[in-house]
C-alpha positions as CSV (number, residue, x, y, z in Angstrom):
1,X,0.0,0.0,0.0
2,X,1.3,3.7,-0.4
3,X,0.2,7.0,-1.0
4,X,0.4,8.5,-4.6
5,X,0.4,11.9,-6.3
6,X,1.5,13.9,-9.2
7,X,0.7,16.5,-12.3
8,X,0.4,16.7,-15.9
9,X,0.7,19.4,-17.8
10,X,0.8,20.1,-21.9
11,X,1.7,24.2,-21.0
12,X,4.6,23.8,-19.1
13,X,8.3,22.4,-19.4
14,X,8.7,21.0,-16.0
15,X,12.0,20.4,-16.4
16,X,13.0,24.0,-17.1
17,X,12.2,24.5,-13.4
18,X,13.2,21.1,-12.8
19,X,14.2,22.0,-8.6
20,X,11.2,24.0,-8.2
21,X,8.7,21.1,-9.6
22,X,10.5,18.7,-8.1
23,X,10.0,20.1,-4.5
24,X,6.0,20.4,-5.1
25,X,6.3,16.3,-5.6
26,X,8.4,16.0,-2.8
27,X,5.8,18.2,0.1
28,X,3.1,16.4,-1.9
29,X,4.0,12.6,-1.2
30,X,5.3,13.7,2.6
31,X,1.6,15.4,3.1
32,X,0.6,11.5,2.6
33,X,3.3,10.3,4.2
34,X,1.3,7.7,6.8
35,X,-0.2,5.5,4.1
36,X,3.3,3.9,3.9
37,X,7.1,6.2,4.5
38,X,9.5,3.0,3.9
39,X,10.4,4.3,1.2
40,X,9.4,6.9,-1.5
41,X,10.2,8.3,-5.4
42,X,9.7,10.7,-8.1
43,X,9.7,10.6,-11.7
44,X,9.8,14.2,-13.9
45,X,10.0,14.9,-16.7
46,X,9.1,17.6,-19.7
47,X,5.1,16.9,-19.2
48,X,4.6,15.2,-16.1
49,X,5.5,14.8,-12.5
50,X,5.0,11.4,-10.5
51,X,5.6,10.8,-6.8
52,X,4.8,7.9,-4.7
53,X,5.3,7.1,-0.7
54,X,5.4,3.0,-0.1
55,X,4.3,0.8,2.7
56,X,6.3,-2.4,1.8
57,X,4.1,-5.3,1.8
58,X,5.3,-7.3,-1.5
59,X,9.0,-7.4,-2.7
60,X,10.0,-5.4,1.0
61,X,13.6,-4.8,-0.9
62,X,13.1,-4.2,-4.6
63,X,9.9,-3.2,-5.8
64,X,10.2,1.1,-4.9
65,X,8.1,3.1,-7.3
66,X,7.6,4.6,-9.9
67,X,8.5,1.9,-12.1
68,X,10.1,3.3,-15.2
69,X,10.4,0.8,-17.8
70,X,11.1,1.7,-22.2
71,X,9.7,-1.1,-24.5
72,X,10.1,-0.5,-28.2
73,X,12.0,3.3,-27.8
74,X,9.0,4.4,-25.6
75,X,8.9,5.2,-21.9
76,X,6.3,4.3,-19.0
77,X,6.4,5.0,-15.8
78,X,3.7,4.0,-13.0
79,X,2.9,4.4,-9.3
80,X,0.4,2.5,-7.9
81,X,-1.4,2.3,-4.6
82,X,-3.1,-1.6,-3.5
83,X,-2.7,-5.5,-4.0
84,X,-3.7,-7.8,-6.7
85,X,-4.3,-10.9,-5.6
86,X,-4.2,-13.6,-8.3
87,X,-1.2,-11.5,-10.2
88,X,1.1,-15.0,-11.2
89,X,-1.3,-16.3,-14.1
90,X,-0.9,-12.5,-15.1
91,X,2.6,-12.7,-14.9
92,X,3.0,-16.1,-16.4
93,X,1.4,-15.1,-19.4
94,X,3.5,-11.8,-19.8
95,X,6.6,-14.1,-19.4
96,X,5.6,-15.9,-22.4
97,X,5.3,-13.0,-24.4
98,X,9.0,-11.9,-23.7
99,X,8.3,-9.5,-20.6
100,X,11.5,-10.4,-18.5
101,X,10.9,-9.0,-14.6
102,X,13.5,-6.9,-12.6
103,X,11.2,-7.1,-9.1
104,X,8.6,-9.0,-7.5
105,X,6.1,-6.5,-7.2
106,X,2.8,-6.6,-8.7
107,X,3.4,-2.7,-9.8
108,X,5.5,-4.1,-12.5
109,X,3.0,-6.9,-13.6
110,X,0.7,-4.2,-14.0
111,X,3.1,-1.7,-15.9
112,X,3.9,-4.8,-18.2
113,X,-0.1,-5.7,-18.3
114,X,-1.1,-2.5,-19.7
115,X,2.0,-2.3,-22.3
116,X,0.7,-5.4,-24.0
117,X,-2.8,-4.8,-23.4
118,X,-3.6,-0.9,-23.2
119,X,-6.2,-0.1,-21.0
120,X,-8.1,-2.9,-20.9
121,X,-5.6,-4.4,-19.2
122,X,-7.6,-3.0,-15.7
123,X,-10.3,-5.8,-16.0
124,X,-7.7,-8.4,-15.4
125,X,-7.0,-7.1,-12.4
126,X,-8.9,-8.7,-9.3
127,X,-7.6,-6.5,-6.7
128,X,-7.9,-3.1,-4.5
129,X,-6.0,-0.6,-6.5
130,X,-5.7,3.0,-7.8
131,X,-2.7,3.9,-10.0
132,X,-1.3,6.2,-12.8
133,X,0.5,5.5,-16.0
134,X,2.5,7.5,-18.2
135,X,2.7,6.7,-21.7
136,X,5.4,9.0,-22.8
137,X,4.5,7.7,-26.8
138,X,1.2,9.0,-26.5
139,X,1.8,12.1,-24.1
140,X,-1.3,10.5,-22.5
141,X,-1.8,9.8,-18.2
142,X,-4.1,7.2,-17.1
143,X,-5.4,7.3,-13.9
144,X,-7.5,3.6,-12.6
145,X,-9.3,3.0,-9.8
146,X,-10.9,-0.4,-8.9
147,X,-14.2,-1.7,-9.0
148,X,-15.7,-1.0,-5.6
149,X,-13.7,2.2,-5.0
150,X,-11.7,0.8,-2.1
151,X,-8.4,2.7,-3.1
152,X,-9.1,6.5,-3.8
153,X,-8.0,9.0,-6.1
154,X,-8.6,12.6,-6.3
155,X,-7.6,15.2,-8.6
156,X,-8.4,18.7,-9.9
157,X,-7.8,20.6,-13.3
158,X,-6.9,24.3,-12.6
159,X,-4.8,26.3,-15.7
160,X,-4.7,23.4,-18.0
161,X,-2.9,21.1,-15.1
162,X,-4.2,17.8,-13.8
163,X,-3.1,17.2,-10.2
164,X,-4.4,14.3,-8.3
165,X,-3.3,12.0,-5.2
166,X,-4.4,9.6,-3.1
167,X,-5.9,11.6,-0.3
168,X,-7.4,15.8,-1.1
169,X,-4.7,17.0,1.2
170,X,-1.9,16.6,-0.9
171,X,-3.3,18.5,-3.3
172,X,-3.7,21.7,-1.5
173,X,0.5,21.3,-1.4
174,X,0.3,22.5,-5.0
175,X,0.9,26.5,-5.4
176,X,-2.4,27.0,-7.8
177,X,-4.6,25.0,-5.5
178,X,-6.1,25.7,-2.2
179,X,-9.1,24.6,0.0
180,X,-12.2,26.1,-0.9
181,X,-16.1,25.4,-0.3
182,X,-19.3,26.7,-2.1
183,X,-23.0,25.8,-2.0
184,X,-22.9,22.4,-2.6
185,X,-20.4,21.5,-0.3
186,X,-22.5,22.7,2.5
187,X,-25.1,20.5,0.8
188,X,-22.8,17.8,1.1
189,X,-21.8,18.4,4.6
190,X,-25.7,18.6,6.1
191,X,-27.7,16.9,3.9
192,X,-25.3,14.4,2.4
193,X,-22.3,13.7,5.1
194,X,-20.8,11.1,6.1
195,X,-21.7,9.8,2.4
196,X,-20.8,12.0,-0.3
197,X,-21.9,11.9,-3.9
198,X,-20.0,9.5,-6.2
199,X,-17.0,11.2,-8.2
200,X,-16.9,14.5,-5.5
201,X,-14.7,15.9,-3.4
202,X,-16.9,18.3,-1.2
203,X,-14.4,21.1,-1.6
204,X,-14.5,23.1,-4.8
205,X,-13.7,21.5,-7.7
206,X,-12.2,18.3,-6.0
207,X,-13.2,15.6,-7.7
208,X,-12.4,12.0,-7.1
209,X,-12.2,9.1,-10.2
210,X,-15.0,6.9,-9.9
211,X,-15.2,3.5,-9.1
212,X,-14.7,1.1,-12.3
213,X,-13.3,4.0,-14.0
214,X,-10.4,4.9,-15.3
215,X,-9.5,8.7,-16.4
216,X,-7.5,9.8,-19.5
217,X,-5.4,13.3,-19.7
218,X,-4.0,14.5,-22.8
219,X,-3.7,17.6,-25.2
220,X,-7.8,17.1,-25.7
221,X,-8.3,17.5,-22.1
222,X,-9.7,14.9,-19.5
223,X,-12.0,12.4,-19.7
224,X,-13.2,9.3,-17.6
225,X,-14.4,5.9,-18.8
226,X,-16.0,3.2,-17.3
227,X,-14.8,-0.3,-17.6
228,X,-16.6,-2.3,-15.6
229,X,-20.6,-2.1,-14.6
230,X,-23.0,-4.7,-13.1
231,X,-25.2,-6.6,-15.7
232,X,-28.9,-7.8,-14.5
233,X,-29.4,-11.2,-15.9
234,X,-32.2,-14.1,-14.4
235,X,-31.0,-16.5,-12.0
236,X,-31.1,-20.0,-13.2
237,X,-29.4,-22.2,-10.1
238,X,-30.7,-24.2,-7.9
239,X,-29.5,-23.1,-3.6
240,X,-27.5,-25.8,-3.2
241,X,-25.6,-24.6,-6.1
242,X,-25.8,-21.3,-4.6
243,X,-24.7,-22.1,-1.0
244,X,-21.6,-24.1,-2.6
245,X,-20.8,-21.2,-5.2
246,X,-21.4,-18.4,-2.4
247,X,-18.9,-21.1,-0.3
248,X,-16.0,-21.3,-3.0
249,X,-16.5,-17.6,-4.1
250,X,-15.5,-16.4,-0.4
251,X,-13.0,-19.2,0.5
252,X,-10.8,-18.3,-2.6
253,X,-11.4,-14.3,-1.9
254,X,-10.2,-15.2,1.5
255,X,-6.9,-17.1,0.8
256,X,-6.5,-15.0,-2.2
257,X,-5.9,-11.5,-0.1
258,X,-3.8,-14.1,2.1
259,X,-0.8,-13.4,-0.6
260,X,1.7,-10.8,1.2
261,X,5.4,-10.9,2.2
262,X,4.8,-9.8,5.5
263,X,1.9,-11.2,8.4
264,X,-1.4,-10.9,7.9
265,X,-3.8,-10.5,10.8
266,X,-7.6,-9.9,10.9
267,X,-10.3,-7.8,13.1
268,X,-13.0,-10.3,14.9
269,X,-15.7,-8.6,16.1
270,X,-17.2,-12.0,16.7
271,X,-19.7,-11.0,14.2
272,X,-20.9,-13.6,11.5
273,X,-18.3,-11.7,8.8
274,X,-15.6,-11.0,10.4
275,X,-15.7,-14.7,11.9
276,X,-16.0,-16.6,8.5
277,X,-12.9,-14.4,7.2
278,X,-11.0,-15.2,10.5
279,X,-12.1,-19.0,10.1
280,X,-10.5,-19.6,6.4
281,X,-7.3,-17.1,7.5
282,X,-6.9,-19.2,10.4
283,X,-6.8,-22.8,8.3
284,X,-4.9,-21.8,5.2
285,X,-2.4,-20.4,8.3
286,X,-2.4,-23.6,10.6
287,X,-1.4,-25.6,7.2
288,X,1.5,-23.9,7.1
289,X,2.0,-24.5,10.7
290,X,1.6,-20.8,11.4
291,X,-1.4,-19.0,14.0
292,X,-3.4,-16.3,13.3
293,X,-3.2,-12.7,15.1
294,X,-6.4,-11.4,15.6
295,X,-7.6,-8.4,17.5
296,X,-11.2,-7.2,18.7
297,X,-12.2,-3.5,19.8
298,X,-14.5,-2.3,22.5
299,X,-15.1,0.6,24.9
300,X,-14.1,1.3,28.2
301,X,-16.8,0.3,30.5
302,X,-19.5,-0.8,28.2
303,X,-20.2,-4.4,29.8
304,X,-21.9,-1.7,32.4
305,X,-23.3,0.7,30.3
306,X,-24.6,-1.2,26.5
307,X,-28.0,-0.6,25.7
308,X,-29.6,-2.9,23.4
309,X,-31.9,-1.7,20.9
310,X,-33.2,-3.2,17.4
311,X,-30.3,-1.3,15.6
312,X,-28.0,-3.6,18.0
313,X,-29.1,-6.1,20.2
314,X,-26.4,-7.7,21.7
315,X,-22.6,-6.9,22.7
316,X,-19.9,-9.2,20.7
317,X,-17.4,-10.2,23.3
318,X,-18.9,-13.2,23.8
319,X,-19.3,-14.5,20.4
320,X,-15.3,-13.4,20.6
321,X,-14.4,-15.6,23.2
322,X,-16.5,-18.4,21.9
323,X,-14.4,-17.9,18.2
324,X,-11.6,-18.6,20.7
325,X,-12.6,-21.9,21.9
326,X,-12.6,-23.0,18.5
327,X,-10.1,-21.5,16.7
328,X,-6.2,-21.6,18.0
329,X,-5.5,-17.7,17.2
330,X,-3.4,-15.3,19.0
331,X,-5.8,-12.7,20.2
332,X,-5.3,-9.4,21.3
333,X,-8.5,-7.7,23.3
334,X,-8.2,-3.5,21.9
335,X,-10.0,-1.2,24.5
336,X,-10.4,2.7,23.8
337,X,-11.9,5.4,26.6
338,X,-14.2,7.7,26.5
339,X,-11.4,10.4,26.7
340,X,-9.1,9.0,23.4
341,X,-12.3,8.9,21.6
342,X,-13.2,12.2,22.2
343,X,-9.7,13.0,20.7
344,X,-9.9,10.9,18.1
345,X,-12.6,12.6,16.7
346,X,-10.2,15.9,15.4
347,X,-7.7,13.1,14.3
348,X,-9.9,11.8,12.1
349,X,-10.7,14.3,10.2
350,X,-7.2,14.7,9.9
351,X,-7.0,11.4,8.4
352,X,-10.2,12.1,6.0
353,X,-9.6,15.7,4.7
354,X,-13.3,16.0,5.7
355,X,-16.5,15.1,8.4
356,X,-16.7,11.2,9.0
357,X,-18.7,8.9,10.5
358,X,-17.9,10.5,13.8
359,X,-16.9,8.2,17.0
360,X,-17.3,5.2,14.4
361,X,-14.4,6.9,12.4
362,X,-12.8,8.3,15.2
363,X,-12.6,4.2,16.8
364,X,-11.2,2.7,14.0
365,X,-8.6,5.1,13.7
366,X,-7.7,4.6,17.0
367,X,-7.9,0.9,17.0
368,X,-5.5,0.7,13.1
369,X,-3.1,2.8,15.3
370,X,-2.8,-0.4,18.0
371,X,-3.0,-3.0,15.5
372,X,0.2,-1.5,13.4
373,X,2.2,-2.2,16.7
374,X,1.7,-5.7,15.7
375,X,0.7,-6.4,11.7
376,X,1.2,-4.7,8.5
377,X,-1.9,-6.2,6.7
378,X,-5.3,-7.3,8.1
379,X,-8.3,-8.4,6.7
380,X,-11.8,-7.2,7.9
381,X,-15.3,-8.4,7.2
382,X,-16.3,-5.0,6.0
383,X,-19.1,-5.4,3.0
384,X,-20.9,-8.4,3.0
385,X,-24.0,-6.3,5.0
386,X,-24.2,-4.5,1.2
387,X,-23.7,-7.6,-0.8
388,X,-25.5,-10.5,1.0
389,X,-28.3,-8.1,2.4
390,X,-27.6,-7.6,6.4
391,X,-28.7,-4.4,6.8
392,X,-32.6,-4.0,8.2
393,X,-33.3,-1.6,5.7
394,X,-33.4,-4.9,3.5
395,X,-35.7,-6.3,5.4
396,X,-38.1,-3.6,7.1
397,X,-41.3,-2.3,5.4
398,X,-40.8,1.3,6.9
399,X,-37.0,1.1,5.1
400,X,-38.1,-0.5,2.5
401,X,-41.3,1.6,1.2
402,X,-39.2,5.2,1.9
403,X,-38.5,7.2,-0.8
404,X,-35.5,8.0,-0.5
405,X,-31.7,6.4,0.8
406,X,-32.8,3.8,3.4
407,X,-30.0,4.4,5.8
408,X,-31.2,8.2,6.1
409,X,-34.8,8.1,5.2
410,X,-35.7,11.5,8.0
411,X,-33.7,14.5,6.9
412,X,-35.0,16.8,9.6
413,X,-32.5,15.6,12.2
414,X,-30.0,17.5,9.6
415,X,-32.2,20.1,8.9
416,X,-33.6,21.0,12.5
417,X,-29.4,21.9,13.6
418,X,-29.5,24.7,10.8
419,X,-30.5,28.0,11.3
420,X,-33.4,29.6,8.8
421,X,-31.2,31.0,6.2
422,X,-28.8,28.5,6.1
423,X,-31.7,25.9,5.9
424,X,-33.3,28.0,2.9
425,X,-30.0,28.3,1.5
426,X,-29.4,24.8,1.2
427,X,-32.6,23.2,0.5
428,X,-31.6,19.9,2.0
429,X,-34.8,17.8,0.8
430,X,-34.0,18.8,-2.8
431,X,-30.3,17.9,-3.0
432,X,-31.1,14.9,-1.1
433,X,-33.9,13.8,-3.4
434,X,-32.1,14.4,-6.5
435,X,-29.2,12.7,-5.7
436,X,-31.5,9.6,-4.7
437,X,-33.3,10.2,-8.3
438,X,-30.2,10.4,-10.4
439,X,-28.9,7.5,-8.3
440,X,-31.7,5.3,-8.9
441,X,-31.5,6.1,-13.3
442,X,-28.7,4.2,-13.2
443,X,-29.9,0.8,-11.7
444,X,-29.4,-2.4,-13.8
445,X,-33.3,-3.2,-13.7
446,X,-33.9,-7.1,-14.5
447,X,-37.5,-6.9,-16.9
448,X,-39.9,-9.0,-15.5
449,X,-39.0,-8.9,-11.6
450,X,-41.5,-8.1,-9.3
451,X,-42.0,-4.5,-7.5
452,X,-40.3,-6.1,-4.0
453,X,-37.5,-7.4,-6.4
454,X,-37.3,-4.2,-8.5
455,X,-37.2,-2.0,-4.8
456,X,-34.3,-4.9,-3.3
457,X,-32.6,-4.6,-6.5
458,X,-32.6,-0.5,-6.0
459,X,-31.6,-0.5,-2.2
460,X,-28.6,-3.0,-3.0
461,X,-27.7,-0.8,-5.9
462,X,-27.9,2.1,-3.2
463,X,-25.7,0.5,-1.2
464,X,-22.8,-0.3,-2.9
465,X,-22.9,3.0,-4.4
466,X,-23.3,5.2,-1.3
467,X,-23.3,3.1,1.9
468,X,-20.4,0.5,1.0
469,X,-18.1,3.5,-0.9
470,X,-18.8,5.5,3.0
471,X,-17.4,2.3,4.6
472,X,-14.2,1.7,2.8
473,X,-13.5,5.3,2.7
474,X,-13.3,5.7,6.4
475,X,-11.6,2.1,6.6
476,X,-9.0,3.4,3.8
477,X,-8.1,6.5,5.7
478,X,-8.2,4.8,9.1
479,X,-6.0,2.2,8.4
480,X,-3.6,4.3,5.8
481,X,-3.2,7.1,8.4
482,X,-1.6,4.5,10.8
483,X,0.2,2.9,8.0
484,X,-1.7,-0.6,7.8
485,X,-2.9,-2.2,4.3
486,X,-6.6,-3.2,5.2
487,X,-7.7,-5.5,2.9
488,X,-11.4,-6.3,2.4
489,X,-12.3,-10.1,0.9
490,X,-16.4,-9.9,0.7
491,X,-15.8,-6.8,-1.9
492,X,-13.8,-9.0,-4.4
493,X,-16.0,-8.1,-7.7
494,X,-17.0,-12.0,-8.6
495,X,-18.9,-11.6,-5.2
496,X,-20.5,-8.4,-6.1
497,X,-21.2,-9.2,-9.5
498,X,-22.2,-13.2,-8.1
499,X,-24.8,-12.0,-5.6
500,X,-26.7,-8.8,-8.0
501,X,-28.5,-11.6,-9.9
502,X,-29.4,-13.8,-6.7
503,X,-32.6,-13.5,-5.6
504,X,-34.0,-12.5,-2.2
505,X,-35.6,-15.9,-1.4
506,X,-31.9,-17.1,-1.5
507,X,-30.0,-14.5,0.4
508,X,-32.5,-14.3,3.0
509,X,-33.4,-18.1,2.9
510,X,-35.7,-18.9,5.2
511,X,-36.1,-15.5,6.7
512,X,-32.6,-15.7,7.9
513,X,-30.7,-12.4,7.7
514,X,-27.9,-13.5,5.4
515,X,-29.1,-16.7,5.4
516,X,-27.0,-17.8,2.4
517,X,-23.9,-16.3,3.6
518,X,-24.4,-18.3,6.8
519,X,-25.5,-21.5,5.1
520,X,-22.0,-21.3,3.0
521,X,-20.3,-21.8,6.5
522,X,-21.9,-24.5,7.8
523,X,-19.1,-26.8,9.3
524,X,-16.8,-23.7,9.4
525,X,-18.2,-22.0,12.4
526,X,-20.1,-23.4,15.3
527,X,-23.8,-22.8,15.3
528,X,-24.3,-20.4,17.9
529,X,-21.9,-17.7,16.0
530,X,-23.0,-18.7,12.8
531,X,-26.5,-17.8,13.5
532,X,-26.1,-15.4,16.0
533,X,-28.3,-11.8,15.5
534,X,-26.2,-9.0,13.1
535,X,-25.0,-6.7,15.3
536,X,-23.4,-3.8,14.1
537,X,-19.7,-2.2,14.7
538,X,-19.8,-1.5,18.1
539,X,-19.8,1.9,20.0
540,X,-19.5,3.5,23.3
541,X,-22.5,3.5,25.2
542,X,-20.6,5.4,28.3
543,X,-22.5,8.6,29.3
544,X,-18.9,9.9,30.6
545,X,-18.4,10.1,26.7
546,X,-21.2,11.8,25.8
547,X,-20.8,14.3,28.7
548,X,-17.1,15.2,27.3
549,X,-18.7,16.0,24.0
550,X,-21.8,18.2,25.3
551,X,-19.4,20.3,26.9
552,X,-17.2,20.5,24.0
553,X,-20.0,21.7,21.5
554,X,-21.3,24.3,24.3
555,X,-17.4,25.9,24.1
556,X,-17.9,25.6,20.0
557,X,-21.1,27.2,20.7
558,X,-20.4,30.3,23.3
559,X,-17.4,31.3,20.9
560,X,-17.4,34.0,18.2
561,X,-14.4,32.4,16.4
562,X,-16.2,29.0,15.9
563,X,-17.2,28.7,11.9
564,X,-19.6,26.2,12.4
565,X,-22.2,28.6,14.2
566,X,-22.8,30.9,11.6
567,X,-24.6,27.9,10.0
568,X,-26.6,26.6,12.8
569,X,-29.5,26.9,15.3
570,X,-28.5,27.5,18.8
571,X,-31.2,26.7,20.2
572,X,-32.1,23.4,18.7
573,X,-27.9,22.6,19.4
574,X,-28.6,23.8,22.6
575,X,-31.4,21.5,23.7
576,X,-29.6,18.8,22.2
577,X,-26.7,19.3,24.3
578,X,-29.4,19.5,27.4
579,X,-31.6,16.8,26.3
580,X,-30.7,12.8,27.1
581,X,-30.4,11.2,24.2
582,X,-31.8,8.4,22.1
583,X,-29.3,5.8,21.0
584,X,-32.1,4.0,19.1
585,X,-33.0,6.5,16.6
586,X,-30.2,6.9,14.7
587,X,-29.8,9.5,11.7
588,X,-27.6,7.9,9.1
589,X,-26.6,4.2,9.1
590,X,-27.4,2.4,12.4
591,X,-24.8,3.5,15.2
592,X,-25.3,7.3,14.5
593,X,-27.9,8.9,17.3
594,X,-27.9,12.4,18.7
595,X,-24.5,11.7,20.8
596,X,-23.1,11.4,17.1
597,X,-24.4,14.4,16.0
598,X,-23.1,16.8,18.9
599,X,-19.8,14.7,17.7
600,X,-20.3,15.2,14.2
601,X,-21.0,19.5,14.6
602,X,-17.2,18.9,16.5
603,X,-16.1,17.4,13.6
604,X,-17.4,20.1,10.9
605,X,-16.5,23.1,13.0
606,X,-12.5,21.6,13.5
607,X,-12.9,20.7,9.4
608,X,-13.8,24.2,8.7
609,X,-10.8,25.9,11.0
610,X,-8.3,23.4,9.3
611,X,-9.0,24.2,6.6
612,X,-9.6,28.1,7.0
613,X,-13.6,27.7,5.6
């Protein structure tokens, strides 16, 4: 994993200033510098400028980027951020066509892929990845991003210059480019936030390469193309065949993300997911008479102070410690107070460039930062809610029948913290409902389904466009700030693309939340985890928490330097900080109550000084 950034220009000679150009790649990369410092590059030359910063996971010695290679009197050069897991056939077959190899890495199996391919060459990849090539014959840049968007990759065009970079702060290290924010990201912030519209930025004219894209810059300008799309077609196999497909599909997605030259380790929650991912890591391990490191989070005090409600029933220590009795793992118990998670909360939006998911961000930051003390590389069960149907917005009629995005379907929790202008200003409800309208124009309908299928087919469309993208954003950052490669196996594309076109009665077979997901691990996992409730990520439940941030909005609130206030409505922040909340009604996704909106207004109000909004 690593951080990547650079620039293209047609205008300019950047070698003419070759010290002065070379020192914007330089502050650009080290802006980055936690998704990976072991060792970094640049490549400049008359048109463009590339710099990487590497966390070694493959090829720890030899495989530092770019990767410059000349084939036939023209020059490439790459830098590349993710894994590809089943790179040797690849490699194989570009052996056999004369490519010899100087590394290990797959950064040069791609290089070599895309010289004897072209483009195209991205849909052989099965992989996390986002990466740029210069073809030097062509004065052309590509820049490729993977399927589900699990790598990102930003960029801006200001004065006939493309610059772009794994995360938006590097590119405010460029002289023509600085943070700015207009109406719709304000739209994006309250109405939107933590999602954020596919292919944006939030700040002005940041934009981001979309998922199963890949962008072209040349002397006609820029333009993105899309190389890889779900496709609707009827289901003709019997569930048995589906249980054993759903079974090899996920065992092979499993070992494949196993490939790495340094320890893997996985998070186990003790949830269903994360416990069939820990499962296979475990007995591909044990064969080679290795044990697994695993490593579970929780809050300081909440076997005193959980509340269950029908968003999350149940705490998951249990179903931890019963994982335990099965499988021989060494596991590491992650705790984090009330106090660090407060704190976290500012880091976090250090990590993001932007608002998160509040204490949920905020957590996982914090817990990546204790798991790098021990692995490189971990595997989480991140995704499979959005691809085998766990959330209850599959499954409840109130969800279900809204018109709108299921995991937010009441906006006025947004809308009642603004104040009248702003609100008028903004016209949440609108954005909100075009966004879900454009959204839903671009749904793969399957003709002849019926209206339940056609509305189950639109919230899973829904969610691997907004809800999943949320998810691996905040588990790219989170990870990437503390320097570990987090490495998600339910998003490899065969499942995504496996489970559009099975039907309901299958993935919820015999009422079973993820029933087919579960039924693919029978013999893996002992019963009482395997069909345990879904419980959600966990979060702090600790009044002592929520206490630290009512007294931290109040502060935001009573000061005239705070930028946040000019948008909002004191009074309604005000009995919200008075008020005892309600963990079970929560305003986006499922662990997001009023507690995470006072810590969400901390978030956008440190966002907005940070950035000098």
């Amino acid at each position: 994993m690593c951080g990547i950034s650079g620039f293209c220009s047609f205008d300019i000679d950047f070698k003419s200033r070759y010290g002065y150009w070379k020192n914007i790649l330089i502050k650009m990369r080290e802006s980055i510098y936690r998704r990976g410092n072991d060792t970094t590059g640049e490549y400049l030359e008359k048109n463009i400028g590339l710099s990487q910063t590497r966390l070694t996971i493959r090829d720890l010695y030899g495989g530092n980027q770019p990767i410059v290679r000349t084939v036939n009197g023209v020059e490439y050069a790459i830098i590349y951020n993710g894994e590809i897991y089943d790179a040797e056939p690849l490699k194989n077959d570009l052996i056999s066509k004369g490519y010899v190899f100087e590394t290990t890495t797959d950064t040069e199996i791609i290089l070599y892929a895309y010289i004897e391919y072209g483009a195209d060459s991205v849909k052989m990849l099965n992989g996390i990845f986002a990466y740029a090539i210069w073809n030097s014959g062509e004065k052309r840049l590509y820049l490729f991003r993977d399927r589900s968007g699990i790598k990102p990759l930003f960029y801006t065009i200001r004065h006939n210059m493309i610059v772009f970079a794994s995360e938006i702060k590097a590119l405010f290290e460029h002289p023509n480019i600085s943070p700015e924010i207009d109406k719709n990201s304000l739209r994006e912030i309250f109405g939107i936030g933590p999602a954020r519209t596919e292919g944006m930025g939030v700040f002005r004219d940041i934009y981001e390469i979309k998922y199963g894209h890949y962008g072209i810059y040349d002397i006609n300008g820029f333009r993105q193309i899309k190389y890889w799309e779900l496709k609707s077609e009827k289901y003709t196999k019997s569930y048995e065949e589906a249980v054993d497909d759903v079974k090899y599909l996920v065992k092979t997605a499993v070992e494949y993300q196993m490939v790495s030259d340094v320890p893997v380790c996985s998070f186990l929650s003790g949830g269903v997911d994360s416990c069939i991912v820990t499962a296979i890591a475990s007995n591909y391990l044990s064969k080679e008479g290795k044990t697994f490191n695993t490593f579970s989070f929780d809050f300081t005090g909440n076997d005193i102070y959980f509340k269950s409600n029908s968003f999350q029933p149940e705490q998951d220590r249990p179903y931890v410690d019963k994982m335990l009795d099965v499988f021989d793992v060494n596991h590491t118990y992650l705790e984090c107070n009330e106090e660090e998670l407060a704190d976290y909360l500012y880091t976090s939006v250090d990590a993001k460039d932007l608002p998160g998911m509040a204490d949920v961000d905020a957590s996982m930051l914090y817990f990546c930062r204790l798991v790098k003390k021990h692995n490189k590389v971990t595997l989480t069960g991140e995704c499979a809610d959005e691809i085998f149907g766990g959330y209850p917005w599959f499954h409840r009629e109130d969800f279900i029948n809204a018109d709108t995005f299921p995991w937010s379907i009441n906006p006025e929790p947004r809308i009642d913290i603004l104040n009248t202008e702003t609100a008028e200003m903004l016209n949440i409800k609108e954005y909100i409902a075009m966004r879900y309208k454009k959204s839903l124009k671009e749904v793969p309908y399957l003709e002849g389904e019926s209206e339940i299928e056609r509305r189950r087919r639109e919230i899973s469309f829904l969610n691997l466009k907004w809800f999943m993208t949320t998810l691996l954003d905040r588990m790219d950052r989170a990870s990437m700030y503390s320097g570990l490669e987090a490495r998600v196996p339910y998003a490899d594309h065969r499942i995504i693309e496996y489970m559009w076109n099975v039907p309901w009665e299958y993935k919820c077979h015999n009422g079973v939340v993820k029933g087919l997901l579960r039924d693919s691990a029978k013999g893996l996992l002992p019963d009482e985890i395997l069909y345990r409730k879904k419980s959600p990520y966990p979060k702090t439940y600790n009044p002592a928490y929520e206490r630290i941030l009512k007294e931290r909005v109040r502060n935001i609130m009573s000061s005239n330097n705070s930028p946040v206030v000019q948008f909002l409505n004191r009074e309604h922040v005000n009995r919200l900080i008075e008020n005892s909340s309600d963990y079970g009604k929560p305003w986006f996704g499922q662990l997001m109550a009023s507690p995470q909106m006072l810590a969400y207004i901390i978030q956008v109000n440190y966002w907005m000084e940070k950035f000098g909004l």
